[in-house]
N, C-alpha and C positions, 0 to 999 in steps of 0.2 A: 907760252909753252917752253918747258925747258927740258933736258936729256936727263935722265939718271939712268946713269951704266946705259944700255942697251932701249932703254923703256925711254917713251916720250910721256912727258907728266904734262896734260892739259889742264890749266887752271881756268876756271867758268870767272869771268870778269861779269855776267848778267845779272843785275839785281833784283831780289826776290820781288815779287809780285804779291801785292796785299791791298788791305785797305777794302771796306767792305763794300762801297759805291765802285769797283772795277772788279770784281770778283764776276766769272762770266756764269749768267743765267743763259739758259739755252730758249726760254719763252721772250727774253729781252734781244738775245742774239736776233731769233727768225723776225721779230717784231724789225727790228733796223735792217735785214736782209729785204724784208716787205717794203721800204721804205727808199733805199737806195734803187732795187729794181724798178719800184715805180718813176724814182727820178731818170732813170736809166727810158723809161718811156716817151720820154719829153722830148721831142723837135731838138732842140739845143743840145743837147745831151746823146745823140745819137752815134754823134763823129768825136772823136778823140780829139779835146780841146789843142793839144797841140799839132800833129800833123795833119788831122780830117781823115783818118780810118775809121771805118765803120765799124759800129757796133762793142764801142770799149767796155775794158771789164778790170779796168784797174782806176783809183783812184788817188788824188792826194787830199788828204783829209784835212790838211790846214790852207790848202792853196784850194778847195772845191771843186776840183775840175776832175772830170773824169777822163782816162788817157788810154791808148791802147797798152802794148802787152808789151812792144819796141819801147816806147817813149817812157813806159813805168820803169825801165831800164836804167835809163837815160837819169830818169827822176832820183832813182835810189843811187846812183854814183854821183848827185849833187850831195847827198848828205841828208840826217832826218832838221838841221837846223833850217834849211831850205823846203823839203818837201818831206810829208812823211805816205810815202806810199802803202796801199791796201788792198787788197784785192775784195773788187766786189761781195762776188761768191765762196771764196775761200780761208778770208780773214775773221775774225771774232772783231767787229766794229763797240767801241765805247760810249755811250749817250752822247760825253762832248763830241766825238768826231762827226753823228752823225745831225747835231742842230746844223 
């Protein structure tokens, strides 16, 4: 972001999103939402791998592990090279994330 006169000029650094294997289908979205809740029912999966909170709803998709809402916190200020954190329920999940 830089100033001109009075006006702050935001420059977008995010790069476009394409490629037709990542483009989101919303029958392929519910399908891995179906997929993740089920894993979410699982005995091992109940407590947030890292602290033992009940009942998490966030995820790191390259690490597997499901975390609470604290700890997904904790996970996105390591960085996406370390963890890349998801939200169960509120994220658009990609086929890779969810093998």
């Amino acid at each position: 972001a830089e100033y001109m006169g009075n006006t702050l000029l935001v420059v977008s650094m995010s790069r476009p999103r394409g490629g037709g294997a990542e483009k989101k289908d919303p029958r392929l979205n519910a399908k891995h939402q179906k997929i993740l809740m089920d894993l979410l029912k699982e005995p091992a999966n109940q407590y947030c791998a890292d602290c033992g909170a009940k009942s998490p709803r966030w995820a790191s998709a390259n690490l597997g592990v499901f975390i609470c809402i604290r700890c997904s916190g904790i996970h996105r200020n390591l960085g996406v090279h370390i963890s890349q954190v998801r939200s169960v329920t509120l994220d658009t999940w990609l086929p890779k994330q969810v093998e």
